[in-house]
Phi, psi and omega in degrees: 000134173300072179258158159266120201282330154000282196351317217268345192279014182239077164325301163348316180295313198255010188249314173283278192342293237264346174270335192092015195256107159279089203272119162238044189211056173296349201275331166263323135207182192239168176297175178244101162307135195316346203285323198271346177291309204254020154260323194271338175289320195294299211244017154262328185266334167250037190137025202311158182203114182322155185275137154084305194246044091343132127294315193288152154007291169267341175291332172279332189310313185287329193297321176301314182289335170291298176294303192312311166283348163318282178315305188292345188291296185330245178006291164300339156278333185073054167281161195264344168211157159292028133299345196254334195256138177221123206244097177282171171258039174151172157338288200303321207273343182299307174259353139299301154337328190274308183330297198286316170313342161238011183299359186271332192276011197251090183309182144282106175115358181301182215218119162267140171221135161202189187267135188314354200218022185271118171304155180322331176280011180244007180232346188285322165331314189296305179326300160308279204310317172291353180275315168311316206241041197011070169258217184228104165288109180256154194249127176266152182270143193258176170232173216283014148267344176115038156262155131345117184266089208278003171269303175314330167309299183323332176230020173228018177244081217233175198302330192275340182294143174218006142182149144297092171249121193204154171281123140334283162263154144275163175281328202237349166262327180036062184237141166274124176287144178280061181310287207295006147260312183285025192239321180279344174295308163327305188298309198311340179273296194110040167270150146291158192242148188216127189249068174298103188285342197321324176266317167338304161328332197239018180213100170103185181239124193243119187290083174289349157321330196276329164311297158111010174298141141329284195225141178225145185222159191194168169215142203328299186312321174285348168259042190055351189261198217263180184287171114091033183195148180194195202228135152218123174265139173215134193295160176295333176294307207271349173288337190291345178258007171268161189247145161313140176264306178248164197198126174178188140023098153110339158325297224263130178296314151185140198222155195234183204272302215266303175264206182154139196275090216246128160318140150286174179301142354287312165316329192278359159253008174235073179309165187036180187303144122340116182296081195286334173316315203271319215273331184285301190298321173317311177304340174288297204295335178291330164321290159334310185289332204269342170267011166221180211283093189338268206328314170333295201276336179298307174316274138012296219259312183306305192314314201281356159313300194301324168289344161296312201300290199316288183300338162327285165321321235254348173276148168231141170123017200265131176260128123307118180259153174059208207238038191003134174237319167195173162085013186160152176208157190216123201221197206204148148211154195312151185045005172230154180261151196281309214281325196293310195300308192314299184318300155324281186305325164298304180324309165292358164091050114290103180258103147231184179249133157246142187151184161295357173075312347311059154228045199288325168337283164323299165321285151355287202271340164266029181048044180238136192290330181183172187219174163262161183207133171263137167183121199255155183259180178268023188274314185256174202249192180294293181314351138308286180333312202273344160310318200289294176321308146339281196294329165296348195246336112008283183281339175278324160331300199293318199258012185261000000 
């Protein structure tokens, strides 16, 4: 049997059980370690206070805890300074920021280029902008495990690309995409490189120096830490070329009726108060993270991958889509619709997601209204797993 030495470190964990409840659907957010509980009560209970322009007390206490996570996002991407770093309320917003922010640089016909298996945030952005600017949204085509096709990449990432965007991981395919070959076909035109990290972020540690992106975006909830709050690294040369987007507040250097003066990044991109709470708690969770064991927790996640695939297979009529490599596998199965089976397994206190995942494009071309997707944390166990199949074998029964 698969344990997990974790668990216990998720009051969550012991709350959905004592409900009858089997949580799998990490992929869309994850439980919270108690270290992430007892940072947002620790800085509501002994005081909240806005960040930065406070003199008093609690105001520097939170601004230190605040800039403190900064420093660990930094740290943990291998940014070359926390200056590289910026605090979004997420993914979508990281990268509808990088659209408008970089929208002055774009001509009519210049070239987006991004991949066929890309969540809605990494493509309605694009989209929309090349719909502003006439550009050409170009799409990479995948091959028949759910990857990026780097020869085809190779001849549709061309002198007119001007920025590149593509998932790390995918949500729906839950294949690691091949940045160190498609990130240098970009830079070699002299695009930007745009990394949605979202999924990517929660399984191992990713240099972007070494990575060599423009931008990496990622988002707390899906990294055990708290909502409504998420990171975008951006290298420094390529943060100097974005134009302020939002304006208000903590931003602004200094302003008169008629003009005005912006901070640069980081601050000159973070209007207003801050979700400071969620940004002090991320900082718990990274904390967290940074004190157990990689090899350990890999090992964990790669065993219960391998027990999903496996029960998957042992089944019949079950399609798999692409070619999972770890944290999720997401299928179909012949003759039945994903919400009645999804709807079943909720009845047994199985929680997982059915739908297009906000990939409906992807769906589309592999020709499904939606699929189910299984996605696991580093919380859960064997004994999850053997519920789901239960309750999977249960609900095909029913619906067969």
């Amino acid at each position: 049997m698969l344990i997990s030495p974790w668990r216990t470190d998720f009051p969550a964990l012991s709350a959905l059980a004592a409900e009858g409840q089997t949580y799998l659907d990490s992929a869309a957010t994850s439980q919270k370690p108690q270290a992430v509980l007892d940072a947002l009560l620790g800085y509501y209970a002994s005081g909240a206070a806005n960040v930065h322009r406070a003199q008093h007390l609690p105001g520097e206490r939170a601004t230190r805890a605040f800039e403190g996570t900064r420093t660990q996002a930094a740290h943990w991407l291998n940014a070359a300074s926390p200056a590289e770093i910026l605090f979004t309320r997420g993914t979508t917003e990281a990268i509808n920021l990088l659209a408008y922010g970089l929208e002055h640089l774009f001509r009519p016909g210049d070239e987006i280029v991004i991949s066929a298996l890309e969540h809605h945030a990494n493509l309605l952005p694009w989209q929309q902008l090349a719909l502003r600017k006439q550009l050409r949204l170009v799409i990479l085509p995948l091959d028949s495990d759910g990857g990026i096709d780097p020869e085809q990449a190779a001849h549709l990432i061309g002198p007119r690309t001007r920025l590149l965007a593509i998932s790390q991981l995918s949500n729906v395919l839950g294949r690691w995409q091949a940045l160190s070959d498609l990130l240098p076909l970009a830079r070699a035109q002299g695009a930007f490189t745009v990394v949605d990290g979202a999924q990517g972020v929660v399984h191992g540690r990713h240099d972007v120096q070494a990575m060599g992106c423009d931008f990496y975006a990622f988002s707390s909830h899906k990294l055990y830490g708290p909502d409504g709050v998420g990171v975008l690294y951006g290298r420094s040369e390529a943060l100097a070329k974005l134009k302020h987007w939002q304006f208000g507040g903590e931003m602004v250097h200094s302003t008169t009726y008629q003009s005005a003066d912006f901070h640069g990044a980081p601050l000159g991109f973070e209007a207003g108060t801050p979700a400071i709470a969620s940004v002090i708690g991320l900082g718990a969770a990274l904390d967290y993270l940074s004190n157990l064991d990689h090899a350990a927790v890999a090992g964990h996640e790669a065993a219960l991958h391998a027990k999903l695939l496996a029960g998957l297979a042992a089944r019949d009529g079950i399609r798999l889509l692409g070619a999972p490599q770890l944290a999720l596998a997401s299928f179909c199965v012949d003759g039945v619709h994903n919400a009645d089976l999804a709807h079943l397994l909720t009845e047994q206190g199985v929680a997982v997601r059915a739908g297009h995942h906000c990939a409906m494009p992807l769906l589309d071309s592999l020709g499904l209204q939606g699929a189910i997707r299984v996605s696991l944390g580093l919380y859960n166990d064997g004994e999850d797993l053997e519920r789901f199949f239960r309750a999977l074998d249960k609900a095909l029964e029913l619906l067969r």
